[in-house]
N, C-alpha and C positions, 0 to 999 in steps of 0.2 A: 869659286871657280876663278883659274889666274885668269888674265887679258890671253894668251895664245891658246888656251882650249874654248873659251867663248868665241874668238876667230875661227877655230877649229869648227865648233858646234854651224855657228852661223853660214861658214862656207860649205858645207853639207849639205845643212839646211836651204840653202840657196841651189843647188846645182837642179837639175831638169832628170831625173831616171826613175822611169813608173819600172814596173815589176817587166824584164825581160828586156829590159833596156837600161842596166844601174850601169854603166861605163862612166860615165861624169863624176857621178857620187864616191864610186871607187878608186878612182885614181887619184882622188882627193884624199882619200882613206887609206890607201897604201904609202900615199907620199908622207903623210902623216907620219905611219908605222915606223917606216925607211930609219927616222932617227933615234929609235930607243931598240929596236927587238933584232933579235938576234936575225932571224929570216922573216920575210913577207914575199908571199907569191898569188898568183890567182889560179881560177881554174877554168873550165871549158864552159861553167853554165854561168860564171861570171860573177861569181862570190871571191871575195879576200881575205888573207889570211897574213898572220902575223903572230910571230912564237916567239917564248922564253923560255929556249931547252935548259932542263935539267934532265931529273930522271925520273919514276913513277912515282905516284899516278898520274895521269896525263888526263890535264882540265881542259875542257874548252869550253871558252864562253862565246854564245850567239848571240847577235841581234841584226837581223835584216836589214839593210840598207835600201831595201824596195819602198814605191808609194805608190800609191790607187793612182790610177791614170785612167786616158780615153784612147781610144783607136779611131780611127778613118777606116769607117767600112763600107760606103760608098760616096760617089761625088757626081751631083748632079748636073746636067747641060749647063746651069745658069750658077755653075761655080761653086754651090752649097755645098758644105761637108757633114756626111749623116757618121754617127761613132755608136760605137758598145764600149762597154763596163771593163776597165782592166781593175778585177778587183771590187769591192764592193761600195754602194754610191747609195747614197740618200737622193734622187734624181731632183729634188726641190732645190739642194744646193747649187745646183747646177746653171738653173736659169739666170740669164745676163750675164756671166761669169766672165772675165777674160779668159782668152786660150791659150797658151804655147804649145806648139805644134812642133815637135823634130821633123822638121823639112829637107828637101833636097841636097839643098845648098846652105843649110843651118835653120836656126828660128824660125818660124811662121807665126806672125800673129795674128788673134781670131777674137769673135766673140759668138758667145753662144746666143740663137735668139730661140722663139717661139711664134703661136699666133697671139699679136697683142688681146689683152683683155677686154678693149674696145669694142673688138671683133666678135667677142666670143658671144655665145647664147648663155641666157641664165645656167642653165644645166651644164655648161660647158664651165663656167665660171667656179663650180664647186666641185669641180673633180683633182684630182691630184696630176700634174703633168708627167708622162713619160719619157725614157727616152729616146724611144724612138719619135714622136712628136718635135724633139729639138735638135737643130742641127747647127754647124759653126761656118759663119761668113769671115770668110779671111779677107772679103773686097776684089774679091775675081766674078767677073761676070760672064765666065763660060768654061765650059769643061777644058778645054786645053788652057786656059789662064793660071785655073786651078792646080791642074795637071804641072804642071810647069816648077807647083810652088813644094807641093804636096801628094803624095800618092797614097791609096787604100794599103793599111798596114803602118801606117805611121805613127806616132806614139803621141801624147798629148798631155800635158797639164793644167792645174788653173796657176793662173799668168799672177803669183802673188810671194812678195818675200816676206823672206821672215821678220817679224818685230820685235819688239822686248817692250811690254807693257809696264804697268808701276807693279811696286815689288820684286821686279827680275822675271815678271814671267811672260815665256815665249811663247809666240803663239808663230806658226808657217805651218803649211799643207804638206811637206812631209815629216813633222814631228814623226807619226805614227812611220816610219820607224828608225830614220836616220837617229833621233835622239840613242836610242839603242845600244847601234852600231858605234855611236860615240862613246856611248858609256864602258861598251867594252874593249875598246882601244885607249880610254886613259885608265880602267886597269889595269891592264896590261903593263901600259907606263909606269904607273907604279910598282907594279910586277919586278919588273926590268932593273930597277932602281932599289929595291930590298928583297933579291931576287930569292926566291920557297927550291926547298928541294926538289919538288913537282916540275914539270912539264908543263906549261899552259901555254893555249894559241887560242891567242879572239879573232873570229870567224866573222866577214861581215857578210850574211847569207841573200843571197838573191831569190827571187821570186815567192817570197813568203805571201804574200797576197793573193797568189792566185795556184799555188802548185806543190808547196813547201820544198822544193827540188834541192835547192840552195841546204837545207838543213839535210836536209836525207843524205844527198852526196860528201858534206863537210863530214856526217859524222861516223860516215862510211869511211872515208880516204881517214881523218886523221884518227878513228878508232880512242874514245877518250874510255877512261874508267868511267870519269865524271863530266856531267855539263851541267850550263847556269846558262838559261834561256832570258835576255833580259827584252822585255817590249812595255807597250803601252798598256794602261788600262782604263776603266770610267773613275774619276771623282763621283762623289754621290754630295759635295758641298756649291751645288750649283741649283738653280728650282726645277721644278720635275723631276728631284731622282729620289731611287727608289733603294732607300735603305736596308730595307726589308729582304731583298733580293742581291742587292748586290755592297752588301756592306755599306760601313760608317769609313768614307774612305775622303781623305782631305787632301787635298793641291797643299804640299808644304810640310805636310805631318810623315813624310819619310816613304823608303822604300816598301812595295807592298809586297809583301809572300803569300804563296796560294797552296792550299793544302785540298787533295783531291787530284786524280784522275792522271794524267803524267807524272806530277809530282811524287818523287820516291818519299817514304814518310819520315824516314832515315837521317834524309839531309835536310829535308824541310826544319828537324828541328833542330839540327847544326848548327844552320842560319839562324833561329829564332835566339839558340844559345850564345851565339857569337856577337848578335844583336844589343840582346841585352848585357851581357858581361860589358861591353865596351861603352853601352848607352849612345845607342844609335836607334833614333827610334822610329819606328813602322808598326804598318798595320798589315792583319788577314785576309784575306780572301778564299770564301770557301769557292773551290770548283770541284763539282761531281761527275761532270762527263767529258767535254773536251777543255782546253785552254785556249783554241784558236791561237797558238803560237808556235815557235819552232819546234818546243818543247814536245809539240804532238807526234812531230817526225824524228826527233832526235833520242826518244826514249825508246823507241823501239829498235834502232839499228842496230846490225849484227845480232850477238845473244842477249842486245838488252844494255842500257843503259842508264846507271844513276841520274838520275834529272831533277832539276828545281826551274820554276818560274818567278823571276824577281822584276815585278811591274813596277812603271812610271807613272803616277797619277796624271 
């Protein structure tokens, strides 16, 4: 990867947009696009786009630029902010957390508390906490302080950037699924630069976390023959996983392809062909019923569309 797409990756990875709020991450992504593709525009649900016209078939590649976040869904006399789930939460992660909060008048910082353990009764000591149970003190001590900083309906993250560990690998809270959205913007670059008969626009889709809206509407407006859904997926080279179910799948051992349920069978081994001719190596993934990706919404639009899922360990 050169230095300006690890800047690229990183500055992404860094901006603040849970699913229904990606404006940061996008305008980051279009600015991006701006220097290689022919057009870049957005749309009303707040997905971007960026094309290398030719002529048919007309590709598009997806990956969501959304990430799990929290809401303000109430705020009490003594300043506390109570949230729900934008998107789905392991609520354990959650406890002590830092907060970033999209506030009034910009950032709000927070942190998550609970009742201390101290407190608790043996029986309370062994239950799994909720989220309703936790709530975030941003240091206001009354409802108008609060009020002032933050309102119900406001958007929230955990308050953490991204790093680069040994080996080169990243770790940040919106991996799942800026990385994506990146990948399908330096193809595209490359696109641009050895540019295919075809037509292709990478789509950076919004609200995949919670609505698939983002893919639905992209692949309605730009109508593709073909799409390539790119998002995350589980390693199984880490303790407690489960190979059996969800493949022999390694952090490093390449792009994973998924065969079953969106996936057209067609193209799936296009890719496997195109893989291997070049010696580009990845692994399988069976999926039988859904993908949980955009791929779910993008294969079905209009009369039906060719679709592939190509996961990030």
């Amino acid at each position: 990867m050169s230095d300006s797409a690890r800047d690229c990756l990183m500055r992404l990875l860094g901006t603040t947009s849970p699913s229904g709020d990606e404006i940061a991450a996008a305008r980051v992504w279009r600015h991006e696009a701006q220097g290689f593709a022919d057009r870049v525009w957005g749309d009303v649900l707040g997905s971007s786009y960026a094309a290398v016209d030719g002529g048919e078939p007309r590709v598009l590649l997806a990956g969501h630029i959304d990430e799990i976040g929290l809401m303000i869904s109430h705020i009490d006399d003594k300043g506390f902010c109570y949230f729900q789930p934008i998107g789905g939460w392991d609520s354990q992660v959650l406890v002590g957390q830092r907060i970033r909060i999209l506030g009034r008048n910009g950032v709000v910082r927070g942190v998550i508390g609970k009742k201390p353990i101290h407190l608790m009764t043996p029986d309370d000591r062994t239950k799994v906490s909720k989220i309703e149970d936790l709530w975030i003190d941003i240091g206001a001590t009354s409802l108008a302080e609060a009020n002032a900083l933050v309102r119900v309906g406001a958007s929230a993250v955990i308050d953490a950037d991204p790093l680069v560990l040994a080996n080169g690998r990243i770790i940040g809270r919106g991996v799942d699924n800026r990385i994506g959205a990146f990948v399908v913007l330096e193809a595209l670059r490359l696109l641009a630069a050895d540019r295919p008969h075809a037509s292709v626009a990478a789509v950076a889709t919004a609200q995949e976390e919670i609505t698939f809206a983002g893919a639905r509407t992209s692949a309605f407006s730009y109508d593709p023959h073909v799409a390539i859904a790119v998002d995350v997926t589980f390693a199984t080279d880490h303790p407690n996983a489960s190979r059996n179910s969800q493949g022999d799948i390694a952090i490093g051992s390449g792009p994973v392809l998924t065969r079953g349920s969106a996936n057209a069978p067609l193209l799936v081994e296009m890719l496997i062909e195109t893989a291997e001719t070049n010696n580009i190596p990845f692994c399988i993934q069976a999926n039988p019923s859904r993908t949980a990706t955009d791929a779910d919404a993008i294969h079905t639009a209009r009369g039906g569309v060719a679709t592939a899922v190509i996961s990030i360990p």
